[in-house]
BAFI-3210 file (N, C-alpha, C; in Angstrom, 3 decimals, decimal comma, padded with zeros to 6 digits):
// residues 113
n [1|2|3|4|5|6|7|8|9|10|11|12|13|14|15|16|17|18|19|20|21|22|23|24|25|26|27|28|29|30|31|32|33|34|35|36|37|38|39|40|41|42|43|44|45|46|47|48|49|50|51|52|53|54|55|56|57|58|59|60|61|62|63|64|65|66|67|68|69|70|71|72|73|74|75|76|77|78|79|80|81|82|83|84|85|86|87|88|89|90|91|92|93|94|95|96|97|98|99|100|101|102|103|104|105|106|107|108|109|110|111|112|113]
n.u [028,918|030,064|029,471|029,029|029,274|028,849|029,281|031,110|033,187|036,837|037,293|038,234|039,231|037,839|038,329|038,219|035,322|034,502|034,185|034,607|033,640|034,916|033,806|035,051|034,284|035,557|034,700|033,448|032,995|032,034|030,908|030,790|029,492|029,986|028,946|029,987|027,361|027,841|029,950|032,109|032,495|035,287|035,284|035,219|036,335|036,425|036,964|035,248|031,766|029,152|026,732|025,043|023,709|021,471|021,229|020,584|019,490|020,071|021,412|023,409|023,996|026,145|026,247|027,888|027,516|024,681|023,023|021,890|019,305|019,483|017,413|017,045|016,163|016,541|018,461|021,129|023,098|025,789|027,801|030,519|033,516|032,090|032,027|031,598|030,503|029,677|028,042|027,376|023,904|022,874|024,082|025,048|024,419|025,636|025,608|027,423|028,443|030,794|031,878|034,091|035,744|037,461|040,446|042,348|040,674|040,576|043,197|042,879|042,160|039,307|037,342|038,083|036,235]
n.v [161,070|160,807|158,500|158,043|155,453|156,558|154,974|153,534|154,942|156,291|156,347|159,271|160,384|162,776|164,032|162,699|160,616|161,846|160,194|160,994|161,078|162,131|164,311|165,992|168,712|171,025|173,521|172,950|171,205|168,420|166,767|163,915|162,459|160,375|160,792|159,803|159,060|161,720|162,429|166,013|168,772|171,026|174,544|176,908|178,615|179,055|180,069|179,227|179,469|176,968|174,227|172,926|169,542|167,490|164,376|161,567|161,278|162,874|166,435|168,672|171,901|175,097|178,364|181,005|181,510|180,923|177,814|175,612|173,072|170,607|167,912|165,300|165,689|168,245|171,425|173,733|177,118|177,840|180,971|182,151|182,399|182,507|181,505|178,095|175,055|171,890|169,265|165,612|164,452|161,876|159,208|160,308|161,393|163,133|165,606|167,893|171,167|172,139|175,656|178,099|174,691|172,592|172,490|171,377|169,395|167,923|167,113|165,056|162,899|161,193|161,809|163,146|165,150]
n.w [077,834|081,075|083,467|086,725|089,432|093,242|095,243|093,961|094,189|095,182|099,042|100,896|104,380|105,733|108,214|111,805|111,534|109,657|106,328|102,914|099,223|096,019|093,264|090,959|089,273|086,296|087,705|090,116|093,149|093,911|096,976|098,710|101,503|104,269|107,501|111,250|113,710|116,318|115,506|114,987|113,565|113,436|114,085|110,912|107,568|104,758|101,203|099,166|098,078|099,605|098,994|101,450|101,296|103,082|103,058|104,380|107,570|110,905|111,241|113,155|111,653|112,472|111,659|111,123|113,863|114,327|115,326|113,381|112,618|110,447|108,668|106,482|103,138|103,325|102,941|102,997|102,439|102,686|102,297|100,978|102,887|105,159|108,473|109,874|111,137|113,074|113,880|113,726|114,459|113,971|112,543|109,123|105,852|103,894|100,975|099,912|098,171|096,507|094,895|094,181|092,950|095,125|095,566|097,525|097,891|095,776|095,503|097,489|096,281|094,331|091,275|088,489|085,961]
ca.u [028,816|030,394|027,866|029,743|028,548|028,936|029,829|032,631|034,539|037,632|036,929|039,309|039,088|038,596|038,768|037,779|034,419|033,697|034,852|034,485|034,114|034,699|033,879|035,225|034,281|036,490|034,118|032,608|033,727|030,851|031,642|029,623|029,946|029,462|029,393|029,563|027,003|029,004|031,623|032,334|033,176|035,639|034,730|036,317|035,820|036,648|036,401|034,504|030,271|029,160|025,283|024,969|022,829|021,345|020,176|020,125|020,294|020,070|022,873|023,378|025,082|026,114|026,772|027,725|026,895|023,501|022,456|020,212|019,296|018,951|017,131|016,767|016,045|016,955|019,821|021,771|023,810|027,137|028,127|032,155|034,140|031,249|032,462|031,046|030,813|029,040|027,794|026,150|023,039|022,628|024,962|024,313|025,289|025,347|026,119|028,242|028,672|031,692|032,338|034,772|035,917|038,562|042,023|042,686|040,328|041,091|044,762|042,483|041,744|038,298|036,744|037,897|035,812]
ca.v [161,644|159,922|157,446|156,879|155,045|156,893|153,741|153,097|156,028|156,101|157,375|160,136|160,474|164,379|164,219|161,594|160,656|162,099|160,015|161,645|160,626|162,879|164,601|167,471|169,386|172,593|174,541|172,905|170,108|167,723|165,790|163,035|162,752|160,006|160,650|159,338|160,210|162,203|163,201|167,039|169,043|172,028|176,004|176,621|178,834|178,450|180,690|178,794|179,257|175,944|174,362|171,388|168,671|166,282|163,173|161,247|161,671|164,451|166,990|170,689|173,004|175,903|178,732|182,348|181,322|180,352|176,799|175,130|171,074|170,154|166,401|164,507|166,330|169,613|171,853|174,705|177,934|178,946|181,898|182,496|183,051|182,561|180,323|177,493|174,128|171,050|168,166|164,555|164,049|160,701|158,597|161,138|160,699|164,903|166,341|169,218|170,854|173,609|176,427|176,949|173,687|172,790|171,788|170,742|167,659|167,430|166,505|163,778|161,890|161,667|161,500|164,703|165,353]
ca.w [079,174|081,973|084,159|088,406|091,116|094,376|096,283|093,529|093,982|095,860|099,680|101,848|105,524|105,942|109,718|112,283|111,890|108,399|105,116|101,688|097,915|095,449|092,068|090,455|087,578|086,267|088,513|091,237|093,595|094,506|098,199|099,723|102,973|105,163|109,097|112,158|114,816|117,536|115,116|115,370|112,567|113,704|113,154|109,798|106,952|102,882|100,068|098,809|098,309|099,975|099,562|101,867|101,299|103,989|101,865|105,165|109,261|111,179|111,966|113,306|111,013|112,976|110,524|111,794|115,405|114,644|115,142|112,295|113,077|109,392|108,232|105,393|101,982|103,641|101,913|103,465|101,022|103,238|101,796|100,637|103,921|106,683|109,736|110,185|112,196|112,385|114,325|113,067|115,648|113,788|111,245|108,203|104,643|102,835|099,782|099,819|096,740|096,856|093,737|092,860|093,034|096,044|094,888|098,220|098,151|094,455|095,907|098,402|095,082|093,739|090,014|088,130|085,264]
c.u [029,181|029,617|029,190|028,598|028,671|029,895|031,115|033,559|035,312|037,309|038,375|038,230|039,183|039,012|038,008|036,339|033,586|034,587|033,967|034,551|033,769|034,857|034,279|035,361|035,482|035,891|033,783|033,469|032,155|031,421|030,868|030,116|029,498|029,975|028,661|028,808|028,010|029,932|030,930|032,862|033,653|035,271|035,498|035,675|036,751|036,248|035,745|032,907|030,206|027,519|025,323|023,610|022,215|020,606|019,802|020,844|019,715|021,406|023,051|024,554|025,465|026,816|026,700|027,126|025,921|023,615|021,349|020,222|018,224|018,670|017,098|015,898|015,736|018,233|019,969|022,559|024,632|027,541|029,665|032,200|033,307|031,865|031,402|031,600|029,614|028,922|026,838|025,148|022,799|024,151|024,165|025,212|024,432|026,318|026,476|029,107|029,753|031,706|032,865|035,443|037,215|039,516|042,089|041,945|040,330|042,475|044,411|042,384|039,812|038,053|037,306|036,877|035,985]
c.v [160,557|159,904|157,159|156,863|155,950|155,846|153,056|153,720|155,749|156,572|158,008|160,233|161,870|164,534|163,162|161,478|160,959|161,500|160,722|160,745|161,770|162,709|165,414|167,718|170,751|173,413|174,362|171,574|169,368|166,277|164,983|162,358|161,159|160,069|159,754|159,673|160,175|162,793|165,348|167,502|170,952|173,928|175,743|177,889|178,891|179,540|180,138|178,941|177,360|175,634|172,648|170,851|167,645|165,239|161,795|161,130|163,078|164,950|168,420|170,809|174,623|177,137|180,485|182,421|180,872|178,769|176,051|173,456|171,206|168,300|166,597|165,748|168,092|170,121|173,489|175,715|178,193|179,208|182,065|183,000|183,346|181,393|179,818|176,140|172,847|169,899|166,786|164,345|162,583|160,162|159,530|160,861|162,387|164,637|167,222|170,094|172,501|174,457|177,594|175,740|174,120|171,758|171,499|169,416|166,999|166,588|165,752|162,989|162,359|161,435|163,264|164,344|166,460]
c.w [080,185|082,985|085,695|089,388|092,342|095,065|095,635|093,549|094,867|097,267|100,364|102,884|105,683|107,043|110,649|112,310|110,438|106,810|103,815|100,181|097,013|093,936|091,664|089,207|087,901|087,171|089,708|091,974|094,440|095,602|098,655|100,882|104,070|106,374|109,850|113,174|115,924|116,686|115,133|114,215|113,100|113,427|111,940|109,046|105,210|101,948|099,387|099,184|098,878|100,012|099,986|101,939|102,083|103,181|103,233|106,508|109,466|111,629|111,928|112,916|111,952|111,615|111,361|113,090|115,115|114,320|114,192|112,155|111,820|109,450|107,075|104,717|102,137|103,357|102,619|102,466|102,539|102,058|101,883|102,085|105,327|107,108|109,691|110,631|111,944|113,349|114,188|114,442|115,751|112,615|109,856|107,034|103,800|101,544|099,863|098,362|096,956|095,190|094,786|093,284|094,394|095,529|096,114|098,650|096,728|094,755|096,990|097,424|094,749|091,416|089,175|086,125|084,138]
res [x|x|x|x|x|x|x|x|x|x|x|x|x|x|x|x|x|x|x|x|x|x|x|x|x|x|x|x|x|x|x|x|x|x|x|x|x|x|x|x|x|x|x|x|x|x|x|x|x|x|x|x|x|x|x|x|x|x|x|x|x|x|x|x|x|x|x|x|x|x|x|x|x|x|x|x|x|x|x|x|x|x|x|x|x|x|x|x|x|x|x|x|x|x|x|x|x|x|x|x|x|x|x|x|x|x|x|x|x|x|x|x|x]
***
């Protein structure tokens, strides 16, 4: 069974403010996130199910218009194809775990498994 660091993986820049390291299994795509506070993360939405992880910081998820100011060892489920958005309140470091996996941050680099 393969043993990685976090901090050894390669990182991608998804958008100003938020770098990425990734994993991906055949199914799932596991992202770790570190932001900047102030950065801004655009509406958006993904076929993809999405359950985000705050492991530390605070930062409002806006998800279907509503506002939710998640902290530390608090975890969010976006649902396939809901809009959503995103702002760090503090320097935050999430887990974002997508199924089915995203080929488009598979083609950022990352660990495939």
């Amino acid at each position: 069974m393969p043993l990685y660091k976090i901090a050894a993986l390669p990182t991608s820049q998804l958008i100003e403010g938020y770098t990425a390291q990734f994993i991906h299994t055949a199914s799932a795509t596991y992202s770790h996130v570190t932001v900047a506070a102030g950065a801004h993360l655009p509406l958006h939405q993904h076929i993809h199910e999405q359950v985000s992880y705050v492991i530390s910081g605070e930062f409002e998820l806006t998800v279907d218009g509503v506002a939710h100011r998640l902290v530390a060892g608090q975890v969010f489920v976006i649902p396939s194809n809901t809009p959503h958005s995103g702002l760090a309140i503090t320097d935050c470091f999430l887990l974002d775990v997508f199924t089915p996996r995203r080929e488009d941050y598979v083609a950022k680099g990352g660990v495939e498994i």
